[in-house]
N, C-alpha and C positions, 0 to 999 in steps of 0.2 A: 587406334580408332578401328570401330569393327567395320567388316564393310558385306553386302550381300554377295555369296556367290552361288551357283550352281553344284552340288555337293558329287563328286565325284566316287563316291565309297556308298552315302545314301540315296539310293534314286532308283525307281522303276523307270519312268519314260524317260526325262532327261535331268533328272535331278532337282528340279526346281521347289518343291517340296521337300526336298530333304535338307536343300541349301538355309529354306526361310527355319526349316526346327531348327536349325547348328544356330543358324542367326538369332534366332529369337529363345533360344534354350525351350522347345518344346518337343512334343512328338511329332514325327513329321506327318504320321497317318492321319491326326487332328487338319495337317493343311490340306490334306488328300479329299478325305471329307467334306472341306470347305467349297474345296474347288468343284466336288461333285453337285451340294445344295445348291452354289454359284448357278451352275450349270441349268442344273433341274428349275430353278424360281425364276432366274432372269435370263438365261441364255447367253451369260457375257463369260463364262468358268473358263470355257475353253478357250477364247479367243485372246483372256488374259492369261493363262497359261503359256500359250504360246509367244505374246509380247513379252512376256517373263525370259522362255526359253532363247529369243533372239537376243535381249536386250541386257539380260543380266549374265555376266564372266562366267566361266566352269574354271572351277579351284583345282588348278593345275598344281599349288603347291601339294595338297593331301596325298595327291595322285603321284606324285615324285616320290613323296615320304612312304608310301606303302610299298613303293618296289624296293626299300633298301634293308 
């Protein structure tokens, strides 16, 4: 079963966009984008960005496999 995480390898601020491309097999600059329109039309981009960054795991397994 997939599940979301926080992408440890893809992420400029905290990886939450790079977690939803691995998740959803997209680009993750596509969610970057989103989150920017989100932002600019309703004012909600950021503040769900953030609920994302608190709420959703950081993929400690990718992060193990890249040190070995």
């Amino acid at each position: 079963m997939k599940r979301l995480y926080r992408s440890s390898t893809e992420r400029v601020i905290a990886g939450v966009c790079g977690g939803l491309g691995i998740y959803f097999d997209k680009d993750p600059v596509l969610f970057r984008i989103l989150f920017v329109i989100i932002t600019i039309l309703w004012g909600t981009g950021i503040l769900l960005y953030l609920v994302m960054w608190i709420s959703v795991p950081k993929d400690t397994k990718r992060l193990q496999g890249a040190g070995k």
